[in-house]
VOLO-328717 format. One record per residue (C-alpha): x, y, z; residue in one letter. Coordinates in steps of 0.1 Angstrom, whole numbers, plus 5000, padded with zeros to 4 digits. Example, Ala and Ser with C-alpha at 12.3 -4.5 7.8 and 13.67 -1.06 7.14 Angstrom:
<rs>
512349555078A 513749895071S 
</rs>
This chain:
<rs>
014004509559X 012304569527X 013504689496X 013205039485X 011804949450X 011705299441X 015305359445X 016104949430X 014105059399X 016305419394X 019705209393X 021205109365X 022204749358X 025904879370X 025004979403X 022504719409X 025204479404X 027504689425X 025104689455X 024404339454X 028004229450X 028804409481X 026204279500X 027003929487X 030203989497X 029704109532X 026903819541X 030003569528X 032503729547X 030303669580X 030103249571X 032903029580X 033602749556X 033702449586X 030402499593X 029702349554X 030201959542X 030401799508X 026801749493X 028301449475X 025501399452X 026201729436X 029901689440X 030501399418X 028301599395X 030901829396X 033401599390X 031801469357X 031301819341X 034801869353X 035801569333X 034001619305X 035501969297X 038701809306X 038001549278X 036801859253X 039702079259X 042301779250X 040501749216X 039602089210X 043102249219X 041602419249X 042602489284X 040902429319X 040902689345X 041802549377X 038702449397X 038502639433X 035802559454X 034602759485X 032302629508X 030202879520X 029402949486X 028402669480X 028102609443X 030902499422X 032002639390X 034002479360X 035502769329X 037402629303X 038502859271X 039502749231X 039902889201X 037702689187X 035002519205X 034502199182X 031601999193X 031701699171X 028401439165X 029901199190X 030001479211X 026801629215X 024901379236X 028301379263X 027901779265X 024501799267X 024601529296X 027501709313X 025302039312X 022001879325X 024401879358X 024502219355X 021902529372X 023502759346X 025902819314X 027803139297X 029703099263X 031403449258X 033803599236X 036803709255X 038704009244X 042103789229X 039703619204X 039203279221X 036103139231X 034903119271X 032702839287X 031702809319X 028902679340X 027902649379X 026802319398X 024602389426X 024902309460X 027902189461X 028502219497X 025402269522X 025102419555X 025902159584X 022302039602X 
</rs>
């Protein structure tokens, strides 16, 4: 089925986002997680970001979110929050290696004044053969 681009282009972001959540929604309630295994390549890259954030929220006074993973969606997620997000020289190199792991990145600015960071690792799991 194609998309009605006329109606797709009178939506606003809101609605667009609404649709597609749904639909993403609906097409994961139809998968079961057995029928995905651990793409371990991409898993122990999830691990070292995991680490890494770890590592920064212990010197920087931050705080982890516990990591949940779902397998039939597939991509992992680590979110940490500070107050400060101190990056130090010694630093840099270590973050910007734990984010070449990474198929995307938000910093935000959450509502209690503290600072948000969270990225995705692809592929986690993938679909049995």
């Amino acid at each position: 089925m194609e998309p009605n681009n006329e109606l797709l282009d009178s939506l606003s972001d809101e609605e667009f986002c609404y649709i597609f959540g749904k639909k993403y929604n609906e097409f994961l309630a139809e998968q079961n997680d057995e029928d995905y295994q651990i793409n371990s390549p991409q898993w122990f890259k999830m691990l070292k970001v995991l680490k890494f954030f770890y590592e920064l929220a212990k010197t920087s006074n931050g705080k982890v979110e516990p990591c949940e993973v779902c397998p039939r969606v597939e991509h992992g997620g680590v979110t940490a929050y500070f107050t400060v997000l101190d990056i130090r020289e010694n630093d840099i190199p270590k973050f910007c290696e734990a984010l070449q792991q990474t198929s995307a990145i938000t910093i935000d600015a959450t509502t209690d004044g503290r600072i948000c960071l969270s990225v995705s690792v692809p592929y986690v799991f993938v679909k049995k053969d």
